[in-house]
Structures are given as C-alpha cells and as structure tokens.
C-alpha positions in Angstrom: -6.6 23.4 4.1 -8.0 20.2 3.1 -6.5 16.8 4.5 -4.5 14.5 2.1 -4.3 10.6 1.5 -0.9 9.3 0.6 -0.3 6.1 -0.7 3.2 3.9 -0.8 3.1 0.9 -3.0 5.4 -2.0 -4.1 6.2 -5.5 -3.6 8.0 -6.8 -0.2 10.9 -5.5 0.3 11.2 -2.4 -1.7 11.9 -0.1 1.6 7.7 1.0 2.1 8.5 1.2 5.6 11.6 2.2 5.7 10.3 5.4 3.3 7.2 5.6 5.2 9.0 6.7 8.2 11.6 8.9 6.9 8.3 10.9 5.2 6.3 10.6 8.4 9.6 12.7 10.3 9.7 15.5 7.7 5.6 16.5 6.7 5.3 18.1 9.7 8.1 20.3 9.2 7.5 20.4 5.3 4.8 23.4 5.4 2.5 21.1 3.7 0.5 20.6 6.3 -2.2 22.6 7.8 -1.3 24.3 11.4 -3.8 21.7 13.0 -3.5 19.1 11.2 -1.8 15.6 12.4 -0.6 13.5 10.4 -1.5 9.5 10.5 0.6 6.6 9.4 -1.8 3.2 8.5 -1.3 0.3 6.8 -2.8 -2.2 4.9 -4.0 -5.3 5.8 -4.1 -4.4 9.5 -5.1 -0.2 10.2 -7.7 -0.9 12.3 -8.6 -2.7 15.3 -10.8 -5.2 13.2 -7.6 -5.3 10.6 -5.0 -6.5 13.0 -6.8 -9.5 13.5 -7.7 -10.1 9.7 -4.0 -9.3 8.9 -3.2 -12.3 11.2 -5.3 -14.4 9.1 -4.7 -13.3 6.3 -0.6 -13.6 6.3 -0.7 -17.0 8.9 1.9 -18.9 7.2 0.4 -22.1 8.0 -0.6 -23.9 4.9 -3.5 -25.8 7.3 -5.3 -22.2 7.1 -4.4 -21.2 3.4 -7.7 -19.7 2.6 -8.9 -20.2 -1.2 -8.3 -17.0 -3.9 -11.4 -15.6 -3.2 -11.9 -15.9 0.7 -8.5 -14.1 0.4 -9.8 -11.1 -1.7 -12.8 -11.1 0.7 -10.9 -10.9 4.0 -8.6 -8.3 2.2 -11.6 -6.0 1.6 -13.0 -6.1 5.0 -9.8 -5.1 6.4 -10.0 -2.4 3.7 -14.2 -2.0 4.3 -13.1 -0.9 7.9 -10.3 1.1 7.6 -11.7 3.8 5.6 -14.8 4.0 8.2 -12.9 3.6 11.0 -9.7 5.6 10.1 -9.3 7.3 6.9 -12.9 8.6 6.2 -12.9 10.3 10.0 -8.9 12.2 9.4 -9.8 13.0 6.5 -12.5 14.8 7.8 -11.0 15.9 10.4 -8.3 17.6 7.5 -5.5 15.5 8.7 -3.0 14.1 6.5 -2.6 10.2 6.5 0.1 8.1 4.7 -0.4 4.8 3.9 1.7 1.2 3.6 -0.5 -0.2 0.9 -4.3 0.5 -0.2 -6.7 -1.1 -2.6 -4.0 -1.2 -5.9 -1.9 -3.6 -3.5 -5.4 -5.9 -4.0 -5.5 -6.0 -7.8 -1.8 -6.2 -8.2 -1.5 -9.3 -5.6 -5.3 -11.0 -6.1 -5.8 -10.0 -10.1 -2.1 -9.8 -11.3 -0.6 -12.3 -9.2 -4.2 -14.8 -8.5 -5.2 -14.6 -11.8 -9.0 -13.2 -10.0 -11.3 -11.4 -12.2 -10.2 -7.6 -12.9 -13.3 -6.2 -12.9 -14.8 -8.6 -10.0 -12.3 -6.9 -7.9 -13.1 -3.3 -9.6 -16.8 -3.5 -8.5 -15.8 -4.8 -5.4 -13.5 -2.3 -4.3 -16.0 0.6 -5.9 -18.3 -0.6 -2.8 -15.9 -1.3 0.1 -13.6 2.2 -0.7 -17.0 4.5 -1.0 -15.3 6.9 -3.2 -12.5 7.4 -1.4 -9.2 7.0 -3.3 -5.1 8.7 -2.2 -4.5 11.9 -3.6 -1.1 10.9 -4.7 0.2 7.4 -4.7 4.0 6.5 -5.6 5.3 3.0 -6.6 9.0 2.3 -5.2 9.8 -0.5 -7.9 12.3 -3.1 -7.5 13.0 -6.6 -9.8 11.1 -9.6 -8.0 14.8 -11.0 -8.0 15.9 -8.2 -6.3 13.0 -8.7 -3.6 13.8 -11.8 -3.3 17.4 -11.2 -2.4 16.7 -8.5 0.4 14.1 -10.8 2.0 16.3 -13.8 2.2 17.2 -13.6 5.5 13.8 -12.5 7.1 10.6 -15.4 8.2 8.3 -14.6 5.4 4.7 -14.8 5.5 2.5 -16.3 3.9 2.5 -14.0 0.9 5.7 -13.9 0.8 6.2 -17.5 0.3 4.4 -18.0 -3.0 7.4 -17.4 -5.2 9.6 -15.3 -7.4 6.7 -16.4 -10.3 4.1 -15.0 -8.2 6.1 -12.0 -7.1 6.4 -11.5 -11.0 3.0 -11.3 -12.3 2.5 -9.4 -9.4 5.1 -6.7 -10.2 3.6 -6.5 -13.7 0.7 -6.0 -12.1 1.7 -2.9 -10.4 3.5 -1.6 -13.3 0.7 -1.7 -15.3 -2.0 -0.2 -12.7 1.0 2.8 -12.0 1.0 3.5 -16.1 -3.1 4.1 -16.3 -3.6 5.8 -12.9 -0.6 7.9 -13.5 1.3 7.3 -10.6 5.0 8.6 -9.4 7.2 5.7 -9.8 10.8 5.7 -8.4 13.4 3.2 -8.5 13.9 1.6 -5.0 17.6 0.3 -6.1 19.0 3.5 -5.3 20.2 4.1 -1.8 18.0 5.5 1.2 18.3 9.1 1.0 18.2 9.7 -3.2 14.9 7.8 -2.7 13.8 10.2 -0.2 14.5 13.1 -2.1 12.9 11.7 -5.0 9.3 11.3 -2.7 9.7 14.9 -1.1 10.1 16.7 -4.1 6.9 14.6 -5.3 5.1 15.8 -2.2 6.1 19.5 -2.8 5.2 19.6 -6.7 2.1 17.7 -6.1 1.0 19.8 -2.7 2.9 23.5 -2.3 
C-alpha cells in the first residue's frame, strides 16, 4: 500500500487546523492506512527545520522587514524546495501518509491571485522546487473573506494577515478558481465542526477505500 499526500487549503481562519487535527485522530483508525504506515502532519511555510526559520521571516509583522512581491515568492519556495526533500519526498517513500496545512496552491492563490505575480512565473517555478510531487487529494474549506475577517478579529495577526479584506478577496478568488480546474473537494467552512468533518472523511473514504 502506497503512501498518500493530503492537502487542506483556505484562507486564515477557515478551521485548517482545527480540521487537520480532528483528521490526524481518526486515519489511523480509518483502515485507510497501511498496517506500518504513520501518518505525518506538516505545514506550510515552516515543515522543516530550514522552514521554521523562513516562516519567521516570512510572516514578521514588522513593516521594517516587508520583503518585496517577489523576495516573498522566493522565500515561500524554499521553504517549499525543502520540505518536499526533507519531509514529504522521504514519507512518501517510506509509504506513510502525510496531511498537509497548505502546499504550493496556497502560493498562486496568495502571490498570483492576491500579488498580482505572474501566473505562469510562479507555474515554472513551482514545476522546479515541487519535482513532480503534487497531494493526491486536496480539499478547499471556503469561507467569505468577511467572514475570515470576523473570526480573526480578536487574534495578533501576522503579517499576511494584515494586508486586508481586498487582499483576502482576490485571494479567495484565487483559490476558487485553482479548486474549479484541478478539481478539488470543496466544502463550506460555515457549517459547524463536526458536519465539516464528516464532509472530509467521507472524502477520504470515496477517494481512498
């Protein structure tokens, strides 16, 4: 039984994490997963050792160290650049099952969509830094910008988060459109907690029994 490569995307504050650990609990016990296989939760900016410290510059909210548009794209793909040689390429071979709190869609929605980058300079890009690896199933928990707004209003943002509900917009666009030509499972992230969850197993059954 071969490993798998999950991916959970959406913009701040649509419950990734929240979802991610609720999954993470019931894989194991899903008979999904191969008898030896573990299962590995990573996230993106900051899976590896090398990304902890990039996520640190990348999200430093102070605007003395805003880096420009495309020193941003380039710090987000070696963060990516080393998490797939450092963790996902080796699980993966190892036939363990790894879930993931963003991956390279998160950099064409924010840095295309949102930045207004290039498409296609981040599309070569990322055809070099993921060396043909790419999730076996990704799911989009979509939420209003508004509404993202509204559940982040009483957290410290970073620096991400503070560029703005017009940002967050063309961002969310962003990720609707990328979901409706890769074909991904999208499922609304206003319901509550555990209709959300059943929503994402019965995705992982139909797409993995």
């Amino acid at each position: 039984m071969t490993g798998k490569f999950i991916v959970i995307e959406g913009i701040d504050g649509c419950g990734k994490t929240t979802q991610i650990e609720e999954i993470s609990r019931w894989l194991p016990t899903s008979g999904l997963m191969g008898e030896n296989s573990k299962l590995i939760k990573t996230r993106e900016p900051g899976g590896s050792l090398l990304g902890k410290k990039l996520r640190n510059l990348i999200l430093d909210n102070n605007k003395n160290n805003k880096p420009s548009s495309l020193a941003e794209l380039l710090l987000y793909s070696a963060d990516r650049a080393e998490h797939i040689s450092k963790i996902i390429a080796p699980e993966l071979e190892k036939q363990n099952w790894i879930i993931s709190d963003r991956f390279a869609d998160s950099t064409l929605a924010y840095q295309g969509y949102g930045r207004n980058i290039n498409l296609d300079i981040i599309k070569n890009l990322e055809s070099i830094v993921c060396q043909g690896k790419k999730p076996d199933l990704t799911i989009l928990l979509e939420i209003s910008a508004e509404e993202s707004v509204l559940r982040r209003k009483n957290s410290v943002p970073d620096r991400m988060e503070s560029e703005g509900i017009n940002f967050l917009q063309k961002v969310n666009e962003g990720f609707k459109l990328i979901a409706k030509e890769k074909h991904w499972k999208v499922i609304s992230a206003t319901q509550n907690i555990d209709a959300i969850s059943s929503e994402i197993k019965e995705t992982l059954l139909k797409n993995f029994s």
